[in-house]
C-alpha positions as MATLAB code, in Angstrom:
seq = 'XXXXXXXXXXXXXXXXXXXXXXXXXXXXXXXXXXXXXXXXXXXXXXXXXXXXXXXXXXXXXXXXXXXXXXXXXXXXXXXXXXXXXXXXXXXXXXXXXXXXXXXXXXXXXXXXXXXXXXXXXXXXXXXXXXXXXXXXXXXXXXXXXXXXXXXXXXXXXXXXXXXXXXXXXXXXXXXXXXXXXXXXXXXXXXXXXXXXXXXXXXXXXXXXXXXXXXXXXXXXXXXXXXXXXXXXXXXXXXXXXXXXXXXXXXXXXXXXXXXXXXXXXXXXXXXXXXXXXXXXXXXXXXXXXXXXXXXXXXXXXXXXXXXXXXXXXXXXXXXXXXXXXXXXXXXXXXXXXXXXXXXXXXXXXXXXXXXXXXXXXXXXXXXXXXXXXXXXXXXXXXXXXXXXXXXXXXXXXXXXXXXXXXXXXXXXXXXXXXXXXXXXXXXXXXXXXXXXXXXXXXXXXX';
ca = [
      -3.143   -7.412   27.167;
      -5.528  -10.104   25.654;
      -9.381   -9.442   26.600;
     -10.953  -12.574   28.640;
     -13.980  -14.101   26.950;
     -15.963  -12.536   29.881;
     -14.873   -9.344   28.783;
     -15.304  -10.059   24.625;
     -18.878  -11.590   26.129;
     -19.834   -7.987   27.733;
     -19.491   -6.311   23.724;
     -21.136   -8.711   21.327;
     -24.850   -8.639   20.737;
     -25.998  -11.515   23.180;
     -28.528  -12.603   20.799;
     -27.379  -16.125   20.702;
     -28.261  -16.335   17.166;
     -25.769  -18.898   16.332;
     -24.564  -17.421   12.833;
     -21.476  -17.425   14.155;
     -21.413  -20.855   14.231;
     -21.100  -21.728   17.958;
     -24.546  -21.809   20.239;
     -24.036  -19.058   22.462;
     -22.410  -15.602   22.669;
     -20.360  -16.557   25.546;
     -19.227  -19.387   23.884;
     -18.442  -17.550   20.826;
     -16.534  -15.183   23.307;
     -14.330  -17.954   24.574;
     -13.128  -18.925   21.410;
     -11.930  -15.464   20.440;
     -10.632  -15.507   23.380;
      -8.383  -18.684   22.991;
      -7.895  -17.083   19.350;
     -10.189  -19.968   17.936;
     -12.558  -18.244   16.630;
     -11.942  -14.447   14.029;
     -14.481  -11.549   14.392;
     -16.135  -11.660   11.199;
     -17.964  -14.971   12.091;
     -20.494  -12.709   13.560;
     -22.735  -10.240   11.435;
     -24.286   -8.403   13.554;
     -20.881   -7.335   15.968;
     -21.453   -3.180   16.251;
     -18.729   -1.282   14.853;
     -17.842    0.018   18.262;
     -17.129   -3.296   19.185;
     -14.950   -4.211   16.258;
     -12.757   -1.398   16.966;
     -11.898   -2.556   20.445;
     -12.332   -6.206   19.400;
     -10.139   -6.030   16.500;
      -7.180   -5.802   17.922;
      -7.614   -7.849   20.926;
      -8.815  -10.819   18.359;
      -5.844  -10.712   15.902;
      -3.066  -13.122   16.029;
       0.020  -11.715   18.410;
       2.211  -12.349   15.736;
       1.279  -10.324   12.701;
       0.131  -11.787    9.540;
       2.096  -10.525    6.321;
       2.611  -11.652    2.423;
       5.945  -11.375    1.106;
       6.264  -11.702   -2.268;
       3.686  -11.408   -5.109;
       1.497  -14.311   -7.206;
       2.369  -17.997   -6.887;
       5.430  -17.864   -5.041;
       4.565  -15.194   -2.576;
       5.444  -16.489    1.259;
       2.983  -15.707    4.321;
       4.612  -15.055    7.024;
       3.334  -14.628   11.032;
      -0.043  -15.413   12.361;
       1.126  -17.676   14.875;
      -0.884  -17.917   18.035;
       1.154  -20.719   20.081;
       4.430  -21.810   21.819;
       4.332  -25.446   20.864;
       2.610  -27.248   17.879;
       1.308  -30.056   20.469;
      -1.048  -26.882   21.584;
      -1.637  -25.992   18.062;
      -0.153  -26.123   14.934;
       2.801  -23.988   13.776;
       0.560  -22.053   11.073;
       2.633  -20.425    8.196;
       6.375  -22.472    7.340;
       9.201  -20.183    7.730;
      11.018  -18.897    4.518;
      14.445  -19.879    2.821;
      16.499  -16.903    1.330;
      20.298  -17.288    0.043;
      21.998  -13.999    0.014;
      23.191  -12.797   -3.572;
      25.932  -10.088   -2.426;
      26.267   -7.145   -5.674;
      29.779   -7.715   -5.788;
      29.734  -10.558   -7.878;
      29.824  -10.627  -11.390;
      26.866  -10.265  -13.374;
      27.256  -14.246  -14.602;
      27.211  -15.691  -10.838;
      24.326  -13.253  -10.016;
      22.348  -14.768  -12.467;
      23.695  -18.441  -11.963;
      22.254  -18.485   -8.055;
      19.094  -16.754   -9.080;
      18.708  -19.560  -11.472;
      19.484  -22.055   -8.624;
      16.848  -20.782   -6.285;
      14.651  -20.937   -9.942;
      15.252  -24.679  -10.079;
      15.688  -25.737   -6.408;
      11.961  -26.716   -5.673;
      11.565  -30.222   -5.094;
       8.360  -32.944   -4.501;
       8.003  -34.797   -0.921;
       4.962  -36.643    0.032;
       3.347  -34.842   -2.395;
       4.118  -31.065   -0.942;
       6.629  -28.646   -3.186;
       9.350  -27.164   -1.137;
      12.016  -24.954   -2.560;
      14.601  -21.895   -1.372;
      11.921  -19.015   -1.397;
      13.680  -16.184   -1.633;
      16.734  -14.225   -2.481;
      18.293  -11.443    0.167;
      20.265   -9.450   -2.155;
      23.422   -7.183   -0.088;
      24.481   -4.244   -0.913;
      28.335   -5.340    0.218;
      29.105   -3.144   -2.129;
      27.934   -0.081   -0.546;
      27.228    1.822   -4.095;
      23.653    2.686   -4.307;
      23.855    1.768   -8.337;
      25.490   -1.714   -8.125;
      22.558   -2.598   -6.037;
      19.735   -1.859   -8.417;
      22.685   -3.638  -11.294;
      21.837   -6.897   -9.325;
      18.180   -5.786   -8.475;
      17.759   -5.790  -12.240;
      19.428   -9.273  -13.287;
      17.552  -10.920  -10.020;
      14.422   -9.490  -11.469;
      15.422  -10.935  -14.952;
      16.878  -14.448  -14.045;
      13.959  -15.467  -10.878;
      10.992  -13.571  -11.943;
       8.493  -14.008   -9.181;
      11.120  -15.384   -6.579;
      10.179  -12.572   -3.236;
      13.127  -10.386   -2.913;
      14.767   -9.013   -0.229;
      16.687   -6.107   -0.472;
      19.591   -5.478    2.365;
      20.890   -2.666    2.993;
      21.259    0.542    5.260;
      21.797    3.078    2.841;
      18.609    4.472    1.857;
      19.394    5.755   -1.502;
      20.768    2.153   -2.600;
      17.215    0.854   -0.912;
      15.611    3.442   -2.387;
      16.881    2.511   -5.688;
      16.425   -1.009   -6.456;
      13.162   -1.665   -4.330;
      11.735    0.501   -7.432;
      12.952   -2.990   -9.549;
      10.454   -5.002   -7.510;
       8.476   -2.113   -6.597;
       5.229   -4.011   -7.687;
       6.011   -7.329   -6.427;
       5.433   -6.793   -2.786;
       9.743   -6.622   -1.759;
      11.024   -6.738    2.093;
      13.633   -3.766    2.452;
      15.583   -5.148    5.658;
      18.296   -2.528    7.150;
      15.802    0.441    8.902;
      18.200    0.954   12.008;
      18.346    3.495   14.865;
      20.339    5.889   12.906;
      17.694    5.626    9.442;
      14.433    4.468   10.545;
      12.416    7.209    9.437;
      14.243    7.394    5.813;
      13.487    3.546    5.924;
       9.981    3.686    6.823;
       8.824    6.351    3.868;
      10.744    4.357    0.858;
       8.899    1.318    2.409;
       5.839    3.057    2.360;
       6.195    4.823   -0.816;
       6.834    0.876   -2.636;
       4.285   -0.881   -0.681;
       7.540   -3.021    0.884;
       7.768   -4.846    3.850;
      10.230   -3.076    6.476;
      12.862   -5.314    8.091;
      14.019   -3.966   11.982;
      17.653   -4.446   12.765;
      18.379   -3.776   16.628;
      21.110   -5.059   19.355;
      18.819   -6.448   21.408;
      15.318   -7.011   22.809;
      14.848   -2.971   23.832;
      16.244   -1.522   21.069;
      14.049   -3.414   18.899;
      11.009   -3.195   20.330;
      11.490    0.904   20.482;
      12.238    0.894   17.103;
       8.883   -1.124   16.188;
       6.558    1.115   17.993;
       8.538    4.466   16.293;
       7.971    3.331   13.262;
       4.451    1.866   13.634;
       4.001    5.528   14.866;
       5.224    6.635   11.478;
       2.507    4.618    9.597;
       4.491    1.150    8.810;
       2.867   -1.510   10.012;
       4.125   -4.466    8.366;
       7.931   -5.518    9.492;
      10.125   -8.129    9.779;
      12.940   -8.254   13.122;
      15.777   -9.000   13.764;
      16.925   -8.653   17.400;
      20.693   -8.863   16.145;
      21.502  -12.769   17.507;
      23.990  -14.184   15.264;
      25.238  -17.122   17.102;
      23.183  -20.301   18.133;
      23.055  -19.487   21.720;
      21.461  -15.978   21.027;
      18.995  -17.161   18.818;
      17.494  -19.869   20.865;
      17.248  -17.049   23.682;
      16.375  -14.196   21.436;
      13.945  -15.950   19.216;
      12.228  -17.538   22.152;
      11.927  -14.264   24.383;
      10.244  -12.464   21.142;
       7.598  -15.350   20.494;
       6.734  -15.637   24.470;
       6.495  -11.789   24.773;
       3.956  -11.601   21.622;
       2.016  -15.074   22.385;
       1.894  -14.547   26.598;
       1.830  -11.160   27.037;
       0.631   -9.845   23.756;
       3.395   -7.362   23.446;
       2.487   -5.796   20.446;
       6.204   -3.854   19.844;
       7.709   -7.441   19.293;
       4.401   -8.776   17.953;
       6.062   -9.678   14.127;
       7.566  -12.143   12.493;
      11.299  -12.900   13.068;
      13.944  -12.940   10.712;
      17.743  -14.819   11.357;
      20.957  -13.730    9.341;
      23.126  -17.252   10.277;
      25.514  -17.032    6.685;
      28.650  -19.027    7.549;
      31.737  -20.410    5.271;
      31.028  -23.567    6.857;
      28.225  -25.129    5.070;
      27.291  -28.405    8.149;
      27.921  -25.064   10.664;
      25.174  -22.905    8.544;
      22.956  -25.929    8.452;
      23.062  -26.847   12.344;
      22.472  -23.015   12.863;
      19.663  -23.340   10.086;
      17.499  -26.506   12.102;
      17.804  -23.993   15.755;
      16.090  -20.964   13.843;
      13.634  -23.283   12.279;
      12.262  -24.728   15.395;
      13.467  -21.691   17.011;
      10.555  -19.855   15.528;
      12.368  -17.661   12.808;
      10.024  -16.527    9.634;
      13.071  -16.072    7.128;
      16.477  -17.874    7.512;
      18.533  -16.336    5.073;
      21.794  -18.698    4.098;
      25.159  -18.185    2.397;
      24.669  -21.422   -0.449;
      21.819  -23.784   -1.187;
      23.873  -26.945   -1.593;
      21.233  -29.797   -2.821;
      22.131  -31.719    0.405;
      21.232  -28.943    2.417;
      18.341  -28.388    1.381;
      17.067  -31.579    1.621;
      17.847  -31.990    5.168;
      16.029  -27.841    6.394;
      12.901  -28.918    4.202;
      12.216  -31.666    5.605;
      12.708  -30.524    9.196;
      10.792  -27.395    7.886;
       7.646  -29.729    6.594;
       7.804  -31.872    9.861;
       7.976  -29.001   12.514;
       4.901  -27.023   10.042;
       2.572  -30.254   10.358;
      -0.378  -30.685   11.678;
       0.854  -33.303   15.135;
      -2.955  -33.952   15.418;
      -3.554  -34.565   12.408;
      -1.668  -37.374    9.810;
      -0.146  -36.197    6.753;
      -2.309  -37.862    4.179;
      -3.422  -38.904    0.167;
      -6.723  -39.279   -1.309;
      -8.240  -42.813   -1.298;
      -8.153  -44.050   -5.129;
      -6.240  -46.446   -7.627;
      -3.098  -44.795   -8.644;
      -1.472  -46.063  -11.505;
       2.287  -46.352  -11.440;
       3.866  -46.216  -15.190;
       1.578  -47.461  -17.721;
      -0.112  -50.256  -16.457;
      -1.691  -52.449  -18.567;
      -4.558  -55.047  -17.870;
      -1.815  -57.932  -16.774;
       0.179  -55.430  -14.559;
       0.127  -55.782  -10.572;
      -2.274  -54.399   -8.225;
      -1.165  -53.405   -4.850;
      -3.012  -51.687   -1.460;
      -1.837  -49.891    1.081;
      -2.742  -47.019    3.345;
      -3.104  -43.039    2.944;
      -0.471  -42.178    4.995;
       1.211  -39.895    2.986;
       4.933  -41.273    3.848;
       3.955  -45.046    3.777;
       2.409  -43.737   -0.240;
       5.210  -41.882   -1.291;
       7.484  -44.701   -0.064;
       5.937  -47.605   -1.693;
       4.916  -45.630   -4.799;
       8.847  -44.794   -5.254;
       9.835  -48.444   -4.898;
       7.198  -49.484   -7.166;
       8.724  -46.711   -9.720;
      12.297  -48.121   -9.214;
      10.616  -51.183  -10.034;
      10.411  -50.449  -13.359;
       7.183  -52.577  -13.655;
       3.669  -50.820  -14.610;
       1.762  -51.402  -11.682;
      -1.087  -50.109  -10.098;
      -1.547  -48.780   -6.156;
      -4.928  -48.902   -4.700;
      -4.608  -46.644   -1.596;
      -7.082  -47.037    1.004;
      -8.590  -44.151    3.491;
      -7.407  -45.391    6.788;
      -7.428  -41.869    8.339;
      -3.857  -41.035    7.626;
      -2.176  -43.746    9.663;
       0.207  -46.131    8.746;
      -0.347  -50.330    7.626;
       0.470  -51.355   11.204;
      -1.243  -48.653   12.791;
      -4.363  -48.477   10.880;
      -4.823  -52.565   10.896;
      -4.058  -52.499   15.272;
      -7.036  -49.658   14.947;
      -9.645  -52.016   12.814;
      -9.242  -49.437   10.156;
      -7.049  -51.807    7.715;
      -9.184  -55.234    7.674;
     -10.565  -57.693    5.613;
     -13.912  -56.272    5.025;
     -12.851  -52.506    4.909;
     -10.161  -53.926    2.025;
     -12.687  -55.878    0.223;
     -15.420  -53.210    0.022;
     -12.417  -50.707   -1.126;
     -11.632  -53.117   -3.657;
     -15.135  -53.593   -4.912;
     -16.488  -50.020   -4.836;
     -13.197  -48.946   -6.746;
     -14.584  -50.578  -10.260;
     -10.646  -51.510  -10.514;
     -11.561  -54.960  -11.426;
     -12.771  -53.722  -15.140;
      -9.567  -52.595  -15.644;
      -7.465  -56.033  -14.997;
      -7.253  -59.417  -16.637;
      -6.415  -61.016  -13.684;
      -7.870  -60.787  -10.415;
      -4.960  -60.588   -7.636;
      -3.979  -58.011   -5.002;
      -0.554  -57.877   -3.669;
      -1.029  -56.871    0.496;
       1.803  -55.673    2.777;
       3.583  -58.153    4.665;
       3.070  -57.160    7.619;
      -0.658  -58.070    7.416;
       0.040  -61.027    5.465;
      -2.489  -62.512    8.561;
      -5.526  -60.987    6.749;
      -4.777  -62.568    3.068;
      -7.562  -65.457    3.897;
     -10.443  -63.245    5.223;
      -9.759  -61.099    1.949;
      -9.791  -64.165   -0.205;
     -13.243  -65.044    1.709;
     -14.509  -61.686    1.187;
     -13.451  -61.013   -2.241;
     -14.641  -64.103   -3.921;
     -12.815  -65.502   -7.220;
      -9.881  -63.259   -6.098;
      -6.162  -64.137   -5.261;
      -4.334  -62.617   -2.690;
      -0.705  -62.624   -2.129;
       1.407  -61.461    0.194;
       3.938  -59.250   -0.661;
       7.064  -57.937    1.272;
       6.851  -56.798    4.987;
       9.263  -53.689    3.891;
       8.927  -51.317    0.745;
      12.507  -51.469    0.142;
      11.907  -55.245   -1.315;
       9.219  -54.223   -3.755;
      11.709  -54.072   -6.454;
      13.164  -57.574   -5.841;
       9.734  -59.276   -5.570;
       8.271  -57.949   -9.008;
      11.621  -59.187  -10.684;
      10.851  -62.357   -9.166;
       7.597  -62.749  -10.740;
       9.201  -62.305  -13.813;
];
């Protein structure tokens, strides 16, 4: 069980020395205890202390990289039920399973897929992260076949490697044996087998279990046996079991700090149905899964899991949003348009693309309005004629245009005359209340 702060109070120095950052000890104790606070913020914690504090202060679901370099995926260190009580802290990851059945060719064509899959929205870079390669097969050296043309064709890409046959795990881990691989298949029957090849490659262990129980006996075995990194899989398959499953693993670790269920979950929902696969896809992603491994990566799927993915791993307190500068859009030259808007990062993204479809050079002065949108950040006196006009001014963007106009949002068209009175010698013009017009109103200009 989780210490109180009382009881984190009774073993920290109670010099209220403030290094930690906080004014008091016992305030420093609460915030460890709310998991708001790490250990290390104080220097002078005895070692005595750290041992029993250590554990109590980690996060109940444990913290893991998966993967190697740029693309490697963190995984767990999630402290809460609901992102309105914090945020969700590390997205979950995308695999599509490569079976080592298929022919050499198709191997390589979906490692190159998951190579080229990464897209940009509002400004983030989301892509499939990894490949789950199955050993449907069953022949140890088929395996490490694929292993090697995976390595070959999505150097980098975080592997997982499925299979319960040890010698077949054995095998092609050694391909990736350097790049931090998850071996997912240690079972009842193989656990300890599992657990040495997965500590002899530095690998990630993946728990397969029917049921809650099973699982969480098979955890603490092979903690016992020195592993302490896995991934687990409680055996749900179907939507129903995964809401239940999922959700019963996440409130044992977060409530009751079970530490045999303490890790970060992984769901298996493949299905020949690719709408089926992606319904079962948005349950484990709000569902609290840390690797959803699908059958295909269709471009349309995709799109629709990364953006659920990037809205259910934001920040609810706090908006998405863009550094305040002059953007330019194209080329622009000194005759080319001048727009403002806010940082919200959707409302920029939005009216940057329409200004792009455009085809006209322009350029997009975005203003630091906190992160909230036009209407929202005029209502909150963040968006007004002054704020604008001392943007405008302190942005030197009038050396780099022949003619002085700026093109505001419709929607506060009310504010063109206080910006005109602010901004002397300026023009201001309104321009449409919805992005989706921008293209229509700089052809009109000519």
């Amino acid at each position: 069980m989780a210490l109180t702060g009382v009881e984190i109070f009774k073993l920290l120095p109670k010099t209220n020395c403030k290094k930690c950052g906080h004014p008091t000890c016992l305030a420093f104790a609460m915030k460890l205890a709310q998991r708001q606070a790490t250990l290390d913020s104080c220097p002078d914690v005895s070692e005595e202390a750290k041992k029993v504090l250590g554990e109590a202060s980690a996060p109940p679901v444990r913290p893991m990289t998966f993967g190697a370099g740029d693309k490697a995926v963190k995984m767990g260190e999630e402290t809460v039920l609901f992102r309105h009580d914090k945020k969700f802290v590390n997205p979950c990851a995308f695999a599509v399973e490569i079976k080592d059945t298929l022919s050499e060719a198709d191997i390589a064509a979906i490692a190159e897929e998951v190579v080229k899959s990464e897209i940009d929205r509002v400004g983030q870079k989301l892509r499939i992260d990894a490949i789950a390669l199955t050993n449907a097969s069953g022949d140890a050296g088929k395996l490490e076949a694929a292993a090697k043309t995976v390595a070959a064709k999505a150097a980098g890409v975080p592997v997982i490697i499925n299979t319960q046959n040890t010698q077949a795990a054995e095998a092609a881990v050694k391909v990736f044996s350097d790049k931090r691989p998850l071996i997912y298949g240690a079972t009842a029957a193989n656990f300890e087998a599992m657990a040495n090849i997965a500590k002899a490659n530095k690998a990630i262990l993946g728990v397969g279990a029917s049921g809650l129980d099973e699982l969480s006996t098979l955890t603490d075995k092979i903690k016992g046996l020195g592993v302490e990194d896995m991934v687990i899989d409680s055996g749900a398959r179907k939507a129903k079991e995964i809401i239940e499953n999922n959700t019963l693993i996440r409130r044992a670790a977060i409530k009751k700090n079970f530490k045999p269920l303490g890790f970060p979950i992984i769901n298996f929902i493949q299905r020949e149905d690719s709408l089926h696969e992606a319904l079962l896809g948005v349950i484990a992603i709000t569902k609290y899964a840390s690797i959803v491994v699908l059958s295909s990566i269709e471009k349309w799927k995709n799109l629709a899991l990364f953006t659920l993915r990037q809205n259910i791993y934001t920040d609810p307190q706090v908006p998405m949003q863009v550094e305040q500068k002059v953007y330019p859009i194209g080329e622009p030259k000194p005759e080319s348009p001048l727009f403002i808007t806010t940082n919200f990062s959707l409302t920029y993204f939005i009216v940057s693309g329409e200004i792009e479809n455009s085809k006209v050079a322009s350029r997009l002065a975005v203003m630091d309005c906190e992160g909230l949108s036009v209407l929202t950040a005029w209502a909150a006196g963040k968006f007004t004629a002054s704020k604008i006009a001392q943007f405008i001014t302190e942005s030197g963007v009038e050396k780099d245009i022949a003619t002085k106009e700026l093109i505001i949002p419709g929607y506060v068209a009310i504010l063109s005359g206080s910006i005109e009175d602010k901004l002397p010698g300026w023009k201001i013009t309104v321009g449409p209340r919805e992005a989706n017009a921008i293209p229509a109103f700089l052809r009109s200009r000519g």
